[in-house]
C-alpha positions as CSV (number, residue, x, y, z in Angstrom):
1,X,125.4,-6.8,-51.8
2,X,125.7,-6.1,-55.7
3,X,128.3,-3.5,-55.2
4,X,130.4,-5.0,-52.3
5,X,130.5,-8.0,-55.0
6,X,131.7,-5.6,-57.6
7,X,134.1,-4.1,-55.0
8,X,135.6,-7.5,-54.6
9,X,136.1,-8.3,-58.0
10,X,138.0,-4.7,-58.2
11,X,140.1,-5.6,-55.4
12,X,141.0,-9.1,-57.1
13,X,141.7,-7.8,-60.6
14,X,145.5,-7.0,-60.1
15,X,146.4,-11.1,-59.8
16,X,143.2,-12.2,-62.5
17,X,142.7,-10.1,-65.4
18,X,139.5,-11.6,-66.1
19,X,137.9,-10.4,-62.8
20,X,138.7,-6.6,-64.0
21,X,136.2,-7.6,-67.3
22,X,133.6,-8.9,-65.1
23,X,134.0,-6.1,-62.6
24,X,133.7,-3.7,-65.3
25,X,130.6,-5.5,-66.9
26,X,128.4,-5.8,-63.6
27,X,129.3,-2.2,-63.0
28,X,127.7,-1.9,-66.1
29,X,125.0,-3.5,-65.6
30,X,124.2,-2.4,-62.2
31,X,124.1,1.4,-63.7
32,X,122.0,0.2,-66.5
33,X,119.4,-1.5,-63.9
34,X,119.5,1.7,-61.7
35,X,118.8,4.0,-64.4
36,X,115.5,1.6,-65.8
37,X,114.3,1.4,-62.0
38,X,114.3,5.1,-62.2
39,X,112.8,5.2,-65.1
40,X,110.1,3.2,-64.9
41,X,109.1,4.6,-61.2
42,X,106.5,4.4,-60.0
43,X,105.9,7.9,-59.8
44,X,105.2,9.7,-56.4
45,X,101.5,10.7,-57.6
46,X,100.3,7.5,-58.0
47,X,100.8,6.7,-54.5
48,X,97.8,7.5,-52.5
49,X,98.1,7.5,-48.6
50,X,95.4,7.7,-46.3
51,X,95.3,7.7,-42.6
52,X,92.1,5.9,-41.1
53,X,90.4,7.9,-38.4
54,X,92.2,6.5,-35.2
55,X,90.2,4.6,-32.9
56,X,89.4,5.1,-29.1
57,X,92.8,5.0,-27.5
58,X,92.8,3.7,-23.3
59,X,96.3,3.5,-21.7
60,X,98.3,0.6,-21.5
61,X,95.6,-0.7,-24.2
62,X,97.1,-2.2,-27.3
63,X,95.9,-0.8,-30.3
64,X,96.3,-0.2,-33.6
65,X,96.9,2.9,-36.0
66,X,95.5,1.7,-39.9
67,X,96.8,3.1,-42.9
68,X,95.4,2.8,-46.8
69,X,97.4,2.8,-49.7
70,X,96.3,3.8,-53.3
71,X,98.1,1.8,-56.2
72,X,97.1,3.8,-59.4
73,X,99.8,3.4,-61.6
74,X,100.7,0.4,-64.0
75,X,103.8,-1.5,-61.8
76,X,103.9,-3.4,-58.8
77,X,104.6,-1.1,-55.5
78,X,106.1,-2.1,-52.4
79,X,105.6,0.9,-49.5
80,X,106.5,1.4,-46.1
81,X,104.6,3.8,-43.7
82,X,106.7,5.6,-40.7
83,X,105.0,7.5,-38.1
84,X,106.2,10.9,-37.0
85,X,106.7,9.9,-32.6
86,X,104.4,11.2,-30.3
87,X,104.3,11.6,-26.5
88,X,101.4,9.6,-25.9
89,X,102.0,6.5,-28.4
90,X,105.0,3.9,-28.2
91,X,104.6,2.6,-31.7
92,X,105.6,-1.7,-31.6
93,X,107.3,-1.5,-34.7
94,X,109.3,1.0,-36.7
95,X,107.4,1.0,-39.8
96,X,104.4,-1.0,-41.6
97,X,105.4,-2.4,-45.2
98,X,103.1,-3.8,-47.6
99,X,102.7,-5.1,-51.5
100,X,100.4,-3.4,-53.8
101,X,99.5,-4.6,-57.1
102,X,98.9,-2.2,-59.9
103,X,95.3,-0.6,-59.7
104,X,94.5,-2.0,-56.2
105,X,94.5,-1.1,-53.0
106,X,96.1,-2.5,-49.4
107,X,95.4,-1.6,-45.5
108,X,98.5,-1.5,-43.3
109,X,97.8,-1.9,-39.4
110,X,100.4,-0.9,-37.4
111,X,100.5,-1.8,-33.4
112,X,101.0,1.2,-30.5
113,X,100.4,1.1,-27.3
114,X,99.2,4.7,-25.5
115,X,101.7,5.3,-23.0
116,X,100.1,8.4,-21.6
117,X,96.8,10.2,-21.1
118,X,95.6,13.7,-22.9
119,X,95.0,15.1,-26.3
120,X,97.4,15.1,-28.9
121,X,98.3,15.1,-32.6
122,X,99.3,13.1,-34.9
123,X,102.2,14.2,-37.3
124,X,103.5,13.5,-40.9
125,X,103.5,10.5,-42.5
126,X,107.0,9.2,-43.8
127,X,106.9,7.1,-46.2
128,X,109.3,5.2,-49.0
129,X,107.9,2.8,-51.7
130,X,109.9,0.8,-54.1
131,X,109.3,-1.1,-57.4
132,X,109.9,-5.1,-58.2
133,X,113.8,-3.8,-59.4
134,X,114.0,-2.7,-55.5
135,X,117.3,-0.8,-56.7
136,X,116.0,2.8,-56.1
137,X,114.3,3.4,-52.6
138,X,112.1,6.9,-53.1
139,X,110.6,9.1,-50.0
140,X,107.9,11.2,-49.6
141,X,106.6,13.1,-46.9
142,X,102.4,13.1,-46.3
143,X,100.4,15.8,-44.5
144,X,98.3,13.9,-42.2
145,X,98.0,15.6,-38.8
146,X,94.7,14.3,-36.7
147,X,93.8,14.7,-33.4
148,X,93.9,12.0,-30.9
149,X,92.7,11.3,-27.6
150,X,94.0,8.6,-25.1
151,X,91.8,8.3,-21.9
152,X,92.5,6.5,-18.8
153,X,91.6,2.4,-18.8
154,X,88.2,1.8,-17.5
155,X,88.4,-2.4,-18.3
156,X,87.4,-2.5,-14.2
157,X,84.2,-1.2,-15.2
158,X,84.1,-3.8,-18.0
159,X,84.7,-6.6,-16.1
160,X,82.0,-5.4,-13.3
161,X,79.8,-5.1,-15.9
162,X,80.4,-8.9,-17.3
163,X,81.5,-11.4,-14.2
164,X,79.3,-12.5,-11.2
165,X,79.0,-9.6,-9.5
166,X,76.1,-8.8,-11.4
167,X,74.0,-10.3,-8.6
168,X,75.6,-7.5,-6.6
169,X,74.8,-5.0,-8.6
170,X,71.0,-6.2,-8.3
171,X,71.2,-6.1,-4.6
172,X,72.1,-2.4,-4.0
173,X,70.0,-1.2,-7.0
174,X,72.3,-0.8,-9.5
175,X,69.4,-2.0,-11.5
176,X,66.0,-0.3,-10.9
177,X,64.1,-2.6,-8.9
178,X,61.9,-2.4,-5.7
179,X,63.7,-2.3,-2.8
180,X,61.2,-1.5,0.4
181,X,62.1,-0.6,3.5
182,X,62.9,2.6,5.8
183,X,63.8,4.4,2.7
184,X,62.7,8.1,1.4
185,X,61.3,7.7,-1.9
186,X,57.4,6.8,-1.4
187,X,56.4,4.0,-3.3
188,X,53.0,2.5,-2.7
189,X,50.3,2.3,-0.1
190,X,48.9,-1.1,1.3
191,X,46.5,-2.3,4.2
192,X,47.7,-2.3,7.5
193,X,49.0,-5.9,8.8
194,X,50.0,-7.2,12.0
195,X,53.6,-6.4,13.1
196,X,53.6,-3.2,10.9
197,X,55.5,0.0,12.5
198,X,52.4,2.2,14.0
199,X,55.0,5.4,12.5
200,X,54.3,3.4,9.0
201,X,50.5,4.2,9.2
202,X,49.9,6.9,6.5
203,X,46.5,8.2,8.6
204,X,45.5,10.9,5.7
205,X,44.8,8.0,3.4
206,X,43.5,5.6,6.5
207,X,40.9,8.6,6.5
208,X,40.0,8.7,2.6
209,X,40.0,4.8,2.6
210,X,38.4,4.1,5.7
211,X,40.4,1.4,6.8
212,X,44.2,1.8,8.1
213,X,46.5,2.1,5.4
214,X,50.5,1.8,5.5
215,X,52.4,4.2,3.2
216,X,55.6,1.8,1.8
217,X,59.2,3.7,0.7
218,X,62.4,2.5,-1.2
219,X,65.4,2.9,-0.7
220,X,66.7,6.2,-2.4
221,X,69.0,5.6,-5.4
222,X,69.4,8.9,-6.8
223,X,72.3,10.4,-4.5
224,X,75.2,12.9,-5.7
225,X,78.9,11.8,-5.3
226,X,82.0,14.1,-5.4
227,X,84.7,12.9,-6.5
228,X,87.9,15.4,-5.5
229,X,91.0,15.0,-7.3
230,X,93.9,16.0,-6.0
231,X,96.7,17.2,-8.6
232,X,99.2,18.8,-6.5
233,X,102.8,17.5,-6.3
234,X,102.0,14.4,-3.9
235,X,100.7,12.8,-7.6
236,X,103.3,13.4,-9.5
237,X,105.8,10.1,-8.4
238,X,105.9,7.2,-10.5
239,X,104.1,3.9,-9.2
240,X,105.6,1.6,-11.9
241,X,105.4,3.0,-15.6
242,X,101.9,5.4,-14.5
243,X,102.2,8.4,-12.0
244,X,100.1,8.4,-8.7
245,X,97.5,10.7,-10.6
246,X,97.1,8.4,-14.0
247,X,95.8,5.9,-11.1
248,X,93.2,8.5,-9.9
249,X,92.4,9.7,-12.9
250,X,91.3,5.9,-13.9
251,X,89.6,5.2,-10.7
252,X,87.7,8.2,-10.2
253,X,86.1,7.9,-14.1
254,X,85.6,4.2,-13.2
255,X,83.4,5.0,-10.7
256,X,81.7,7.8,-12.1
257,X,80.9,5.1,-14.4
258,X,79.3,2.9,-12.1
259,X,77.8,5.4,-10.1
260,X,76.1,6.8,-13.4
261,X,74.6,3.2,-14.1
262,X,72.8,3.3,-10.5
263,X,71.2,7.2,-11.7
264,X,73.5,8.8,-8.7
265,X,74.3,12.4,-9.6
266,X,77.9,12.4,-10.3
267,X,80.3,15.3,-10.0
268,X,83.7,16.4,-10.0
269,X,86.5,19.0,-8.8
270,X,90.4,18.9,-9.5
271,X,92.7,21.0,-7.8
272,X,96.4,21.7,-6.9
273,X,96.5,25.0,-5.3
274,X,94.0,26.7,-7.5
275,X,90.7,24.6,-8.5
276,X,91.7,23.2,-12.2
277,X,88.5,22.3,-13.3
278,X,85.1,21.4,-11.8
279,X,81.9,19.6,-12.6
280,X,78.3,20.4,-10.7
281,X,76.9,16.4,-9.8
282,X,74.5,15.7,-12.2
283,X,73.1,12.6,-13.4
284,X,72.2,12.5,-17.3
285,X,74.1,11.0,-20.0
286,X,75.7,13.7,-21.7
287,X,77.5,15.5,-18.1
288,X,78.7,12.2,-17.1
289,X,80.6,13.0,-20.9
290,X,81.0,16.0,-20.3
291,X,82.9,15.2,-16.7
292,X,84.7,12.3,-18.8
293,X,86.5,15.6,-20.9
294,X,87.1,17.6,-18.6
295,X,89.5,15.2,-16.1
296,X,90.9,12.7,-18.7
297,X,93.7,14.8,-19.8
298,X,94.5,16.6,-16.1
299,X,98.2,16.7,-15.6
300,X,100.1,17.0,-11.9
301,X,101.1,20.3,-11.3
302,X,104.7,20.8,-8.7
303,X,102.6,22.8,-6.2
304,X,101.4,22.7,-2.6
305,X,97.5,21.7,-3.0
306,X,95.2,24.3,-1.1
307,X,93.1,21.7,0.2
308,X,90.9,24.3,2.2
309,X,90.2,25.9,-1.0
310,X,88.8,22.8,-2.5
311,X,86.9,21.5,0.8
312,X,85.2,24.7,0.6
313,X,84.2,24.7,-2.6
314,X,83.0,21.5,-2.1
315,X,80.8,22.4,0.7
316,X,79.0,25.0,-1.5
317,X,78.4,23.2,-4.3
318,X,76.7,20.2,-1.9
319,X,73.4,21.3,-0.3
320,X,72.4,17.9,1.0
321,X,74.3,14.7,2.1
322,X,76.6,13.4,-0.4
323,X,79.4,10.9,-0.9
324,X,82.5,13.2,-0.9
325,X,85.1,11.0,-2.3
326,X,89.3,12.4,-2.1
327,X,91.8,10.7,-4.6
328,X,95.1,11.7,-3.0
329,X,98.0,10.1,-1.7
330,X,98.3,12.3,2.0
331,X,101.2,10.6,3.6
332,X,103.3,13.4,4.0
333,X,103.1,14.9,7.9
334,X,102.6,18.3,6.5
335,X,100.0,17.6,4.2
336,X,97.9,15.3,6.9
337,X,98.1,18.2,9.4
338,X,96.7,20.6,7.0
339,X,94.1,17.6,5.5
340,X,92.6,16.8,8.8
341,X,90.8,19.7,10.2
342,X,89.3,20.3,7.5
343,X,87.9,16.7,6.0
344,X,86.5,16.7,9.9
345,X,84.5,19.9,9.0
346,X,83.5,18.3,5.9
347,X,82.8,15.0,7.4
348,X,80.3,16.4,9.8
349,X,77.9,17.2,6.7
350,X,79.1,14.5,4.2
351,X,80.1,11.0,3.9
352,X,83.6,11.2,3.2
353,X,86.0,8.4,1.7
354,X,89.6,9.3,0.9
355,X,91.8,7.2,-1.3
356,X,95.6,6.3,-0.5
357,X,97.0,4.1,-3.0
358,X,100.3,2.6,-1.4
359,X,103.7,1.4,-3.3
360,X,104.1,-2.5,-4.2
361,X,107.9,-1.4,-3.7
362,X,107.4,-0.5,0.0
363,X,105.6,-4.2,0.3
364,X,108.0,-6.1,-1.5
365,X,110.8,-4.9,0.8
366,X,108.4,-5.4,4.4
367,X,108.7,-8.8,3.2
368,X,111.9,-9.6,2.2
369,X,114.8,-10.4,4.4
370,X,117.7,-7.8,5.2
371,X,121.0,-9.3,3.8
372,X,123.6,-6.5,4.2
373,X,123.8,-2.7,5.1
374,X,121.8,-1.5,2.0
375,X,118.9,-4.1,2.5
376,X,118.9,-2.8,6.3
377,X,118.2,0.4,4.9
378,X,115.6,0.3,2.8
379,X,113.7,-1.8,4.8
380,X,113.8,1.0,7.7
381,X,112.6,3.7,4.8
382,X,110.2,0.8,4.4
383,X,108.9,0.6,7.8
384,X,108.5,4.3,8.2
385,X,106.5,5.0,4.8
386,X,104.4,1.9,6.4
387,X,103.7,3.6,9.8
388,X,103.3,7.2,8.4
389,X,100.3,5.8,6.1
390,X,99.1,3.8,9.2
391,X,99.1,6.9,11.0
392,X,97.3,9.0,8.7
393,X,94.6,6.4,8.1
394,X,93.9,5.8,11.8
395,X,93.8,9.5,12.1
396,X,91.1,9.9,9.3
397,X,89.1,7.4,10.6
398,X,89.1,8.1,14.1
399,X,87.0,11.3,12.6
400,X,84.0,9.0,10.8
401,X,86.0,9.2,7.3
402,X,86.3,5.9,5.5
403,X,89.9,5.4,4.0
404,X,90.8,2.8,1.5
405,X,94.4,1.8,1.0
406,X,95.2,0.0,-1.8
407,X,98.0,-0.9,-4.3
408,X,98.2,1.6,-7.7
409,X,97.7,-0.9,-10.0
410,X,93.9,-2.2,-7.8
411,X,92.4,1.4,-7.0
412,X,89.7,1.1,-9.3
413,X,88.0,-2.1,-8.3
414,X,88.8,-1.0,-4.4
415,X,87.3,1.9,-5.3
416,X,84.3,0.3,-6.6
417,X,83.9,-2.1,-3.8
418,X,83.9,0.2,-1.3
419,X,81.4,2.3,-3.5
420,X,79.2,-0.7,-3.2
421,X,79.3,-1.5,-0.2
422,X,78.0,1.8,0.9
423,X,75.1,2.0,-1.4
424,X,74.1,-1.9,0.1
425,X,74.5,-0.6,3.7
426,X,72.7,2.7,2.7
427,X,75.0,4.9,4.3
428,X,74.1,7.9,3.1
């Protein structure tokens, strides 16, 4: 502003003489005030700039990234933190700015949201910083690369964890309590009494006892559950701003989260048309972890998934009745003619539950009127996507497999539900 001023003043000189003087003396003094603003700084090393160790990152989860800044010199500072952009975080605002006093210290916060799962590192720090004359804008550049890790958004689990479904959670045993009946775990004897099963009569310790004894079982909690993961190229389309396997990813670790809290053995396997990475079902602590890194970061892959290859391997890494759960989105006729045969062979041994997660774009147009041509269209792409899922549901299910069909944005808590529901009907 000081120099368009000055400009003016240069411009007008020619028809008042007086302006050329008062050109000339700003110009002046503008040079004058540059050369004290650099020589009074502040210097670059008194500037101190510290990244704060990130916190934990979820997708679509607002966070924040927190900076302190060192003020050791003698003169008022303003500085401004820029981040080097990342693949994973959409930082809110350009930069963070803040005013530090002389021998003091500030913390900037600066806003991101995680925009995609996986591991990945933080750059440079850009910075500039000013003094009070704010005629001289200085740069510096700060090492400051750090590791960061965004996982998938498990708030579902949260908000099971919180709400009135609690009293659910009780009735299929997410909490150890008793539950008797025609389980397998033995869990006390007790004197016979009228109406009692005559199969219930434990007669070894009717003999020790003398008198006729009833052995009583609860219902087994401690069950392994497979979670498959399908990473071939049916994941890789968009559902809104996530792709079909960001969904999966979030589901499957939600309910390897519940299941953990009910002591169920928990395992994993992905694949696309080699097996990615796989997990044995187990049910401490530190491998529910240890599944948690090895599936948070899994990427689609463009390739035909082998889904005999991972049905097999399945097969051999269960050695008793287990919930076999498939994340996948098998709506393409090839893929459900290859699917079929085999999840049959599987189902014969296993509970299975596979996992479609349908389009809210397909629904939004089965429900909308057809105005012209283009509208006529899409709503007969519409109707077929509709009937092809239909199809391969009714097709799964005619074989004793349980599907659940829900919208992207809701797999986790269907997911769960249906989780729940077999653990209360004691399917397995």
């Amino acid at each position: 502003m000081i120099l368009g001023t000055i400009a003016v003043a240069f411009a007008c000189a020619p028809g008042a003489p007086w302006l050329e003087t008062a050109a000339f003396t700003g110009a002046a003094l503008l040079a004058a005030a540059t050369l004290a603003d650099l020589a009074i700084g502040p210097r670059s090393s008194v500037l101190q700039i510290e990244r704060q160790s990130p916190e934990h990152f979820s997708m679509r989860v607002d966070a924040e990234l927190r900076y302190e800044v060192s003020n050791r010199g003698n003169l008022f500072a303003r500085v401004g933190i820029v981040e080097t952009p990342i693949r994973t975080l959409f930082f809110v605002d350009d930069d963070v700015c803040a005013d530090v006093p002389p021998r003091h210290r500030a913390t900037l916060a600066r806003r991101v949201t995680p925009v995609a799962r996986g591991r990945e590192r933080l750059g440079d720090l850009h910075v500039w910083y000013e003094n009070p004359l704010g005629l001289l804008r200085r740069r510096k550049r700060v090492a400051a690369p750090e590791e960061i890790r965004v996982y998938p958004d498990l708030s579902a689990v949260e908000r099971y964890g919180r709400l009135d479904v609690r009293n659910r959670f009780v009735e299929v045993g997410l909490r150890r309590i008793r539950m008797l009946g025609t389980g397998t775990e033995f869990e006390s004897l007790r004197e016979y009494a009228t109406g009692d099963a005559f199969r219930s009569i434990d007669w070894k310790a009717s003999a020790r006892r003398g008198r006729m004894m009833v052995a009583q079982y609860e219902v087994e909690r401690s069950q392994s559950v497979m979670l498959l993961l399908d990473c071939g190229r049916l994941m890789t389309p968009y559902v809104g701003d996530q792709r079909k396997l960001d969904y999966a990813v979030t589901a499957a670790l939600s309910l390897a989260s519940i299941a953990a809290i009910a002591s169920d053995r928990v395992g994993a396997a992905a694949f696309a048309r080699e097996i990615i990475t796989a997990r044995a079902p187990r049910s401490t602590a530190a491998s529910l972890h240890d599944l948690s890194e090895a599936i948070y970061d899994l990427e689609p892959r463009f390739q035909e998934s082998d889904y005999a290859k991972a049905f097999d391997f399945t097969g051999r890494q269960l050695r008793r009745r287990s919930l076999v759960v498939l994340l996948t989105d098998v709506v393409d006729p090839i893929a459900q003619s290859l699917v079929l045969a085999e999840l049959a062979a599987l189902a014969r041994r296993h509970l299975v539950l596979c996992l479609f997660m349908n389009d809210a774009a397909v629904a939004n147009e089965l429900q909308r009127a057809p105005h012209n041509v283009a509208d006529a269209y899409r709503l007969d792409v519409a109707l077929g996507l509709s009937y092809e899922r239909r199809a391969a549901a009714a097709n799964l299910e005619r074989r004793g497999i349980i599907v659940v069909d829900a919208p992207a944005r809701s797999l986790s808590v269907a997911l769960i539900d249906q989780y729940l529901r077999i653990k209360q009907r004691g399917l397995l």
